[in-house]
C-alpha positions as CSV (number, residue, x, y, z in Angstrom):
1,X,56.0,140.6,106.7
2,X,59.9,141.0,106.2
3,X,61.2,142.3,102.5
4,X,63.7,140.2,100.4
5,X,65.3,140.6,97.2
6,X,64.8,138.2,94.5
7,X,68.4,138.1,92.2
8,X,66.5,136.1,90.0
9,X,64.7,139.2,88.4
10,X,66.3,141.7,89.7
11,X,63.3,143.2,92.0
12,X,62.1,143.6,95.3
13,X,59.8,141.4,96.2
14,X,57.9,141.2,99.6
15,X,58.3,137.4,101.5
16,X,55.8,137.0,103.8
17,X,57.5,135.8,107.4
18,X,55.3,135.1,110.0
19,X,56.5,135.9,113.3
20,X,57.5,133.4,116.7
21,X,54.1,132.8,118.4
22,X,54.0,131.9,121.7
23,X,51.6,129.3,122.7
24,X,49.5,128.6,125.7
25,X,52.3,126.2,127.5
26,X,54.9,129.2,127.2
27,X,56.6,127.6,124.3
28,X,57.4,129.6,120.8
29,X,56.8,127.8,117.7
30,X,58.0,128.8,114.0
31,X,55.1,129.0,111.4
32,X,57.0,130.4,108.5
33,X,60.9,131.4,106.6
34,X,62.4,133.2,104.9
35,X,62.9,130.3,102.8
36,X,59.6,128.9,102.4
37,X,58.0,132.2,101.2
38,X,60.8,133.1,98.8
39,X,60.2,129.4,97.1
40,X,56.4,130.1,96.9
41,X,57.1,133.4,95.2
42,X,59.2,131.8,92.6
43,X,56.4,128.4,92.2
44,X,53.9,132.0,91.5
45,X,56.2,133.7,88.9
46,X,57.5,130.4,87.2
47,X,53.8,129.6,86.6
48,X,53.3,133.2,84.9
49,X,56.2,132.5,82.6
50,X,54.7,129.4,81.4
51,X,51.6,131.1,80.7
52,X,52.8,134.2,78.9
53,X,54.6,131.5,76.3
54,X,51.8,129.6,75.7
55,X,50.2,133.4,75.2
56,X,53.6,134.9,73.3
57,X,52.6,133.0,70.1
58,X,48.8,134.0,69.3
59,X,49.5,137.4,70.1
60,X,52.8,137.5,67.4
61,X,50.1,135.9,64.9
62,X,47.6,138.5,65.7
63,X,50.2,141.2,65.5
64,X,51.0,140.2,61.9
65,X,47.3,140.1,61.0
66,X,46.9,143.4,61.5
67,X,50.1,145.2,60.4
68,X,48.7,143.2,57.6
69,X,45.3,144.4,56.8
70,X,47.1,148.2,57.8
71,X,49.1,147.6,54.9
72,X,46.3,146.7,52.6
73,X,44.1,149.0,53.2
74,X,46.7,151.9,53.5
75,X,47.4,150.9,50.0
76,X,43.8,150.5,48.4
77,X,43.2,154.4,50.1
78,X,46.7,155.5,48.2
79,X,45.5,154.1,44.4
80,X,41.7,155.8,45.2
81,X,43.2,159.1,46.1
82,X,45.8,158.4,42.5
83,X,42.8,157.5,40.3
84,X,41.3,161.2,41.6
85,X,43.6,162.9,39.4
86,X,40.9,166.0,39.9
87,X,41.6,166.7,43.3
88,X,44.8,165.4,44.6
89,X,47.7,165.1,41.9
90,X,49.0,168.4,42.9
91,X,49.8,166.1,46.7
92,X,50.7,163.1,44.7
93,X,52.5,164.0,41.4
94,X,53.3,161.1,39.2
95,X,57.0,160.4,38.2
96,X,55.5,159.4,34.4
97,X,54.8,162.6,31.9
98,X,52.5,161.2,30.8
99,X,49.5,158.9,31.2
100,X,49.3,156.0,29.0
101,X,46.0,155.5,29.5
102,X,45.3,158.2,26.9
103,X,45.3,156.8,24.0
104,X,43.3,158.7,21.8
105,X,44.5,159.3,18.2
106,X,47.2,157.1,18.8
107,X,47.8,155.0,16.2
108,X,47.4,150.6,17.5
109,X,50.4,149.4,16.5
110,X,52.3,151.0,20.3
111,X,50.4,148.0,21.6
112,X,51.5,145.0,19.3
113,X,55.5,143.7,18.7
114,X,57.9,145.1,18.8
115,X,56.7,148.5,19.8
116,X,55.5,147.7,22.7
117,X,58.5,147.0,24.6
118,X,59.8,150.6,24.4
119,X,58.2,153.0,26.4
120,X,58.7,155.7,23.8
121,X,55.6,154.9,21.5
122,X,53.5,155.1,24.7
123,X,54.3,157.8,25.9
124,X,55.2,160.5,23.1
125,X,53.0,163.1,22.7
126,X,53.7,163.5,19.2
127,X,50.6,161.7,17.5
128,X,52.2,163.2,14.3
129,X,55.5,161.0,14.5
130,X,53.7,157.9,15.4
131,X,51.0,158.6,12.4
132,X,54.1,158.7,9.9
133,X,55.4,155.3,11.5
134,X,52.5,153.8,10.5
135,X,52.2,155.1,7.2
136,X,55.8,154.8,5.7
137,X,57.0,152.3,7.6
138,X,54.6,149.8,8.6
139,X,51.4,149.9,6.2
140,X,53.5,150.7,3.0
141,X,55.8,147.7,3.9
142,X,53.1,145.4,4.3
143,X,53.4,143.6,0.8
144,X,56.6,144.3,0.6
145,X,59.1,141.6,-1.6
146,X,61.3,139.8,0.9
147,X,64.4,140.2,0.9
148,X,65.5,137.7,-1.3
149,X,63.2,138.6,-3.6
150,X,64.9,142.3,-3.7
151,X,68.1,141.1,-3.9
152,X,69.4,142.1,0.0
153,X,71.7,139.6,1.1
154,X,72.5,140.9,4.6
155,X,70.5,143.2,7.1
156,X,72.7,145.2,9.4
157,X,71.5,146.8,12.5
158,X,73.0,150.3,13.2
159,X,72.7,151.2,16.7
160,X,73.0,154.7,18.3
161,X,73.4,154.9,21.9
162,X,73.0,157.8,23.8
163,X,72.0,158.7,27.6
164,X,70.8,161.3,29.8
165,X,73.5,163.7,29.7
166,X,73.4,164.0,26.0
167,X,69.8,163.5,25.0
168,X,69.0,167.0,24.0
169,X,72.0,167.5,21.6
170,X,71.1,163.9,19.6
171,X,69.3,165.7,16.8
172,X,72.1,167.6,15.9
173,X,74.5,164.6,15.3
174,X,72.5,163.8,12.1
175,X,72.9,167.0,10.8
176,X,76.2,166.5,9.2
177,X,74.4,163.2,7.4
178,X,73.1,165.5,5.2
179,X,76.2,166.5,3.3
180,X,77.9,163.3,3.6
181,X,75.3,161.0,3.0
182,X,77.1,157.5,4.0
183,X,75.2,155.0,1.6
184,X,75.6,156.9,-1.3
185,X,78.4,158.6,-0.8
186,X,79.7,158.9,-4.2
187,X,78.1,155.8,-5.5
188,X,78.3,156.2,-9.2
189,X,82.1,156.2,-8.6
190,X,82.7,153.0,-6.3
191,X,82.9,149.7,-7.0
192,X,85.5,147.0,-8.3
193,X,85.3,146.2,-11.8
194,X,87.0,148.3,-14.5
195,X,84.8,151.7,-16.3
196,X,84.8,150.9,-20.2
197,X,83.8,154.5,-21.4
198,X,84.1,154.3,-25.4
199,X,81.6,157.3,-25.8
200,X,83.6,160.2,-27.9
201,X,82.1,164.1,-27.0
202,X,83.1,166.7,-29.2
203,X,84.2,170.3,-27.4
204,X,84.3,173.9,-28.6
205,X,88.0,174.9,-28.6
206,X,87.6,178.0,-29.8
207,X,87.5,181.6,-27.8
208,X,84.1,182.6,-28.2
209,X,82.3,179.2,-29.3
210,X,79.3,178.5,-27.6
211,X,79.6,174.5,-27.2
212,X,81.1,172.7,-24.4
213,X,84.1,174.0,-23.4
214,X,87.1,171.7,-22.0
215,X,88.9,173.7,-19.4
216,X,87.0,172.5,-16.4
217,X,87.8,169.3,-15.9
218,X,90.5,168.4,-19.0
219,X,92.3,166.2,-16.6
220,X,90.0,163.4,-16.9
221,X,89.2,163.2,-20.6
222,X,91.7,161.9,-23.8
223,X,91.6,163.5,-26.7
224,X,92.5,162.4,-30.1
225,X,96.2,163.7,-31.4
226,X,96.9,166.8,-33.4
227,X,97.0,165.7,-37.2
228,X,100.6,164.6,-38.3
229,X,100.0,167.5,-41.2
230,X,103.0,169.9,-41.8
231,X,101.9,172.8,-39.6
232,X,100.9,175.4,-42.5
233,X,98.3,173.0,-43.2
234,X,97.0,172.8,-39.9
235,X,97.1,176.3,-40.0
236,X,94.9,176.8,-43.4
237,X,92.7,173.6,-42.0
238,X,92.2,174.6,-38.1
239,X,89.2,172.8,-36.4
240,X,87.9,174.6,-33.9
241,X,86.4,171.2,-32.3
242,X,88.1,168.1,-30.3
243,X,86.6,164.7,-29.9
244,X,87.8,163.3,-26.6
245,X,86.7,160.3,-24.5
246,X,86.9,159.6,-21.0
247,X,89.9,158.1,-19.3
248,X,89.8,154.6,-18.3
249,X,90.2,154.3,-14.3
250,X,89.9,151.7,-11.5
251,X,86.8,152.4,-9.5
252,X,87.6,153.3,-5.8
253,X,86.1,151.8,-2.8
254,X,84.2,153.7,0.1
255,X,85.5,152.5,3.3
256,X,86.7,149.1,2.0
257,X,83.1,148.3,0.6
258,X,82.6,148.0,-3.2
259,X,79.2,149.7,-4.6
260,X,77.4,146.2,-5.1
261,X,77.8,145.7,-1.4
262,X,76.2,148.8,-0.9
263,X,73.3,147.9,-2.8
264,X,72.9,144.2,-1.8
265,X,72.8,145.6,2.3
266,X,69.4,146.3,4.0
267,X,70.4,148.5,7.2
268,X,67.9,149.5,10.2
269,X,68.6,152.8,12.4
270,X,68.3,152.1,16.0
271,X,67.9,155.2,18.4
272,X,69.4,153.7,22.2
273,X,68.0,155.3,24.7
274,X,70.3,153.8,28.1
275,X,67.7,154.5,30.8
276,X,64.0,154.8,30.0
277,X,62.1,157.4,27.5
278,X,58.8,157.5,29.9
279,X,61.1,159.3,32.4
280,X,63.0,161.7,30.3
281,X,61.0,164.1,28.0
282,X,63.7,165.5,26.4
283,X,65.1,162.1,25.3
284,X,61.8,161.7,23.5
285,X,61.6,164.9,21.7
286,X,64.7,164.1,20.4
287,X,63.9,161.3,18.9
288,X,60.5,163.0,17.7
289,X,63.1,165.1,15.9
290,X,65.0,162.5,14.2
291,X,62.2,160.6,13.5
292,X,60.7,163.6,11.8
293,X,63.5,164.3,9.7
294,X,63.8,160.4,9.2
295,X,60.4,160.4,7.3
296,X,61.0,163.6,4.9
297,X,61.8,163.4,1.5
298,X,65.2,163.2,0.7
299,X,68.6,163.4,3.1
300,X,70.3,160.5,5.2
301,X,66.9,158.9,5.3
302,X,67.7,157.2,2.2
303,X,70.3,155.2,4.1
304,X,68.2,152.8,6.1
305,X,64.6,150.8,5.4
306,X,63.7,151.7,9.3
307,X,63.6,153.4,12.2
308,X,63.2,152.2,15.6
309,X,63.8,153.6,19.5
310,X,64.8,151.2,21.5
311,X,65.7,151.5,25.7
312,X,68.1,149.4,28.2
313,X,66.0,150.5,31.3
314,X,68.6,150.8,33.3
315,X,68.5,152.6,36.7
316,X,69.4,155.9,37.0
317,X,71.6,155.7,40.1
318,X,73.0,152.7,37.8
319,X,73.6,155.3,34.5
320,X,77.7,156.1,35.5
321,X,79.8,157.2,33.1
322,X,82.4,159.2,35.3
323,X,85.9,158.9,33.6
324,X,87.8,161.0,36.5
325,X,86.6,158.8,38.9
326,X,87.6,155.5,37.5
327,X,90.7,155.3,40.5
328,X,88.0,155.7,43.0
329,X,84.8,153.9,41.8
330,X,84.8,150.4,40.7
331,X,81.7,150.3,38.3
332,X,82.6,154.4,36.9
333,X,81.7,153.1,33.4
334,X,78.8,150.8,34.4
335,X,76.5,152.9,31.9
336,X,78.2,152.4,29.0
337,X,78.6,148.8,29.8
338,X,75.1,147.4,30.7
339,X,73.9,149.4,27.6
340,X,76.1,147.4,25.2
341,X,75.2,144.4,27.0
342,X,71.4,145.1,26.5
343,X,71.8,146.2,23.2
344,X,73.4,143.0,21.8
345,X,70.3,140.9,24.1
346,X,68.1,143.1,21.9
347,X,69.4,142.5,18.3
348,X,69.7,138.5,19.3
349,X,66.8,138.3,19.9
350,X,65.2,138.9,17.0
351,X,62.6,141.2,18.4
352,X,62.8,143.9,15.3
353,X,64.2,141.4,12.9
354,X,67.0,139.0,12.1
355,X,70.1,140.7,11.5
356,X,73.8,139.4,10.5
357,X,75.6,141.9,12.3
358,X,75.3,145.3,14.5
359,X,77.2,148.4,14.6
């Protein structure tokens, strides 16, 4: 045998060549080439070909079965080792804080609409806060007039968005609520129509008298004029007492909105969380918070027939709000603007209620 080189496939291959023979007459005689065993060598490995693609498909098939049946059992191992919270969630900590599945003393209503698209009834851990919810808001309204019937001729939605960075310091921009209550903000004193006062009220004038004295706020009250007696009469007939009567004055407005508007409005407190409150505890002890304050007697409270928390769900790595970067970063105020987005999709919607407008 002689050696060749097949270019073909780039290998040496071994040709078989037989040698000259010499027969009996003294003659030599060719049996074989070069060329004839090169050509059966390439018959052989064009034969193999064929038969590895008829083979190349069954194998892919059987390839994907199993990466298949890998996966899916990999998988059913992973939520059997999950569901033994006993022995291995110190190696597989969940990302939730807590487990929804408990849900023991809380109160049914997480589960109905609309609570149950926001995470935050699910997964507080204040049963205290969801037991007031039910309570004040939703069992004491059940046979509650419409609004119609109560005289409420628009519902306003007041939404207050917040995110991640400023979660923890929410509760503390409600405190100044408190003092400046905006609903009733001097009430009593708005409106549009004209104050008839025709009510007279006597005051002590005199040094040491003990009846209502004048001096604090004299400004705002008329008085009757002194007597057109010559003054040694006056003198001999002093009267230690003046009738006066309020002033007559045009009722001011409270940011362009007379008092009847104020008490024809029904307005609803949206907290907006922009990502989601099952991954943030903080975010939903703040809104424990607020809600807590929400639901005791007296302060801003007053201002709104509900409170809800609400969430945009937006991704994390999504949640930008980088104002120094706007020259460099295209979507450096994404946050801000997929949460407006999803909070108008939520008011339309009519989820929580019908409203005429959102602020």
């Amino acid at each position: 045998h002689d050696y060749g080189y097949d270019h073909d496939h780039d290998r040496r291959v071994d040709y078989p060549i037989i040698s000259e023979n010499h027969g009996h007459d003294g003659e030599s005689t060719d049996s074989g080439s070069y060329e004839d065993g090169r050509n059966q060598h390439m018959g052989q490995l064009e034969h193999e070909m064929i038969d590895e693609r008829r083979l190349a498909g069954p194998r892919l098939f059987l390839l994907r079965v199993k990466a298949l049946l890998v996966i899916y059992f990999g998988t059913c191992i992973c939520r059997w080792i999950r569901r033994q919270s006993f022995l291995f969630n110190p190696l597989f900590p969940t990302s939730k804080i807590h487990n929804p599945r408990q849900t023991e003393g809380r109160p049914s209503f997480v589960h109905e609409h609309p609570y149950i698209t926001s995470s935050y009834y699910k997964y507080t851990s204040s049963f205290d806060t969801l037991q007031k919810i039910k309570d004040i808001q939703i069992d004491a309204k059940q046979n509650q007039l419409s609004d119609w019937e109560r005289g409420i001729n628009s519902r306003l939605a007041i939404v207050r968005p917040f995110c991640e960075f400023d979660a923890g310091s929410l509760p503390t921009t409600f405190a100044c609520w408190n003092s400046l209550v905006p609903c009733r903000a001097a009430e009593e004193d708005l409106g549009d129509e004209v104050e008839q006062n025709d009510e007279w009220v006597v005051f002590d004038m005199s040094a040491n008298g003990n009846g209502r004295a004048l001096e604090e706020d004299a400004e705002n009250w008329e008085c009757e004029e002194d007597s057109d007696e010559p003054s040694w009469f006056r003198k001999v007939s002093y009267n230690p007492f003046k009738k006066c009567k309020r002033k007559t004055h045009q009722k001011e407005f409270f940011d362009d909105v007379p008092a009847d508007g104020l008490r024809t409005t029904s307005a609803d407190l949206f907290l907006f969380y922009s990502q989601t409150f099952s991954d943030n505890e903080e975010a939903i002890k703040s809104v424990d918070e607020i809600m807590d304050e929400f639901f005791s007697p007296g302060g801003w409270s007053r201002c709104f027939d509900n409170i809800y928390a609400i969430e945009a769900n937006i991704p994390k790595e999504l949640d930008l709000y980088i104002p120094s970067a706007q020259e460099e970063l295209y979507n450096w105020v994404n946050g801000p603007n997929r949460q407006f987005e999803a909070a108008f999709r939520i008011i339309q919607s009519g989820e929580w209620g019908n409203y005429d407008g959102f602020y």
